[in-house]
C-alpha positions in Angstrom: 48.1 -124.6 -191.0 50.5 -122.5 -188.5 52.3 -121.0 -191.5 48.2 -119.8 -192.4 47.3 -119.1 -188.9 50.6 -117.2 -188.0 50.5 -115.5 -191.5 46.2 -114.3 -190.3 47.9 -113.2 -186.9 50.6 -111.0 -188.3 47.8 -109.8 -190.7 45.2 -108.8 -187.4 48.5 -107.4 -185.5 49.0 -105.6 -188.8 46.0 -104.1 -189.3 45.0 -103.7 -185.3 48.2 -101.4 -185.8 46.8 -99.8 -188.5 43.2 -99.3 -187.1 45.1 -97.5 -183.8 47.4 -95.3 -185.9 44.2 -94.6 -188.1 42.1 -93.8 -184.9 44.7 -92.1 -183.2 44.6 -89.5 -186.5 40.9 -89.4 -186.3 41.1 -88.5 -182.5 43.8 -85.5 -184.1 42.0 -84.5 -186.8 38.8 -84.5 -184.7 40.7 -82.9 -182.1 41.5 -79.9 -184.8 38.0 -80.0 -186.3 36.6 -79.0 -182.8 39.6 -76.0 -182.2 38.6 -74.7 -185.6 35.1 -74.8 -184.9 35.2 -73.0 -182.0 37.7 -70.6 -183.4 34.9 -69.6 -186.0 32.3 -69.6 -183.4 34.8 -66.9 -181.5 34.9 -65.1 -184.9 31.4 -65.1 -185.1 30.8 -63.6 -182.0 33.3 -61.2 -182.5 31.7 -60.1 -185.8 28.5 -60.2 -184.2 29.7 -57.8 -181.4 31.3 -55.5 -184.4 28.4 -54.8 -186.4 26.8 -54.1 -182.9 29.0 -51.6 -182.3 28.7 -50.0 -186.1 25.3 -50.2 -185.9 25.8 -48.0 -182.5 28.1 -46.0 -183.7 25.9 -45.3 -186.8 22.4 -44.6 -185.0 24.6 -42.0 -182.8 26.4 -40.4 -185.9 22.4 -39.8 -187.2 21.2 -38.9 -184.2 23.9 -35.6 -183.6 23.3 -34.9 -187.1 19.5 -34.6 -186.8 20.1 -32.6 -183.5 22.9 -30.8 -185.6 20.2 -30.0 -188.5 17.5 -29.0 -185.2 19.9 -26.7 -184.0 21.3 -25.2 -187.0 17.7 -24.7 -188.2 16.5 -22.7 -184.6 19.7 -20.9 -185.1 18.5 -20.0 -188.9 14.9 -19.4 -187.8 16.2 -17.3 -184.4 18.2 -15.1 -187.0 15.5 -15.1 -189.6 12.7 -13.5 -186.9 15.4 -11.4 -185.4 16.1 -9.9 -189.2 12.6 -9.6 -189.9 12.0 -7.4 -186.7 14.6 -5.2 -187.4 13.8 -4.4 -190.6 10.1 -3.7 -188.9 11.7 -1.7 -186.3 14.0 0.4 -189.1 11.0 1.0 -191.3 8.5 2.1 -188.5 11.6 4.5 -187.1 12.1 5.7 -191.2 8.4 6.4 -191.5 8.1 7.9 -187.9 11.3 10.7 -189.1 8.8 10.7 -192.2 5.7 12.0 -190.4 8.1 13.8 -188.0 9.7 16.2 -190.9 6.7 16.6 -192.6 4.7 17.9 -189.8 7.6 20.3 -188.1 9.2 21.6 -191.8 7.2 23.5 -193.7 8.4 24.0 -197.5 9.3 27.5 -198.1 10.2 29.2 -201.1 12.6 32.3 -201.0 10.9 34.9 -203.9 14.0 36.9 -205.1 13.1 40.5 -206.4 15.3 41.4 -209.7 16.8 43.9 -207.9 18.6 41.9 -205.1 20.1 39.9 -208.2 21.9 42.8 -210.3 21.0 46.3 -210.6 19.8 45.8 -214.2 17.7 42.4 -215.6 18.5 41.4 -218.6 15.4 41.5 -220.6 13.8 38.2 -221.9 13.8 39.8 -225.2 16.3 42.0 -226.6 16.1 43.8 -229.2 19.7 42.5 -231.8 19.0 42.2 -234.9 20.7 40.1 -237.2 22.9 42.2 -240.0 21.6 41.8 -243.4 24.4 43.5 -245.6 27.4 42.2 -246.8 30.1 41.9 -244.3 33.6 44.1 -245.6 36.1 42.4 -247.0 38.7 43.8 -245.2 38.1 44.0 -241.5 39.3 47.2 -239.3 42.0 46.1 -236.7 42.0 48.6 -233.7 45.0 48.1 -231.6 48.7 47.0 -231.5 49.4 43.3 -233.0 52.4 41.4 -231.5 53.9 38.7 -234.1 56.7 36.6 -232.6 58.4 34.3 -234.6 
């Protein structure tokens, strides 16, 4: 009955050893279980506080390029109106010079007498008549003929 009741001691010791070293790993793992937890909570956060800032960052990227488009669009409309009046200003001023030469130029025409032209007018008419007889066969050469060869 000692041999059984030292033998159930060893046994308790045994396993009390066991039980600490098991809790003591528990308390470690635990221990690491509640650092990695609150190193994903920190990563959270951090992601949290990123796609705050994105979410920033991309409502003032859209708002400069509305007010970009706003401004770009006066500038458009500003040069548009400023075109248009010109070309109302230029066509007013061309029909102004219009009415302006019309009334202070009068067409003239210069009437030229035939005699200020030549001393003779050619008539419209003249009186050549087209030969009707045979032309010779030999033509009459008047004049000296140089040949150079």
């Amino acid at each position: 009955m000692a041999q059984s009741q030292k033998e159930q001691n060893i046994e308790l010791v045994t396993t009390r050893e066991r039980l600490a070293r098991n809790e003591t790993q528990f308390q470690c793992l635990a221990e690491g279980f509640n650092n990695l937890r609150s190193n994903v909570a920190d990563i959270n956060k951090e992601v949290a506080d990123m796609r705050v800032r994105e979410q920033r960052t991309a409502d003032a990227i859209d708002c400069l390029a509305k007010s970009t488009n706003d401004q770009f669009a006066n500038v458009y409309r500003t040069i548009d109106s400023k075109v248009q009046l010109e070309a109302e200003r230029r066509e007013c001023g061309d029909h102004r010079l219009f009415e302006y030469v019309n009334c202070n130029y009068v067409k003239a025409q210069k009437k030229i007498s035939k005699d200020d032209i030549c001393p003779e007018v050619m008539p419209r008419w003249n009186s050549w008549t087209a030969p009707t007889a045979e032309a010779p066969a030999v033509q009459p050469v008047t004049g000296s003929i140089k040949v150079t060869r």
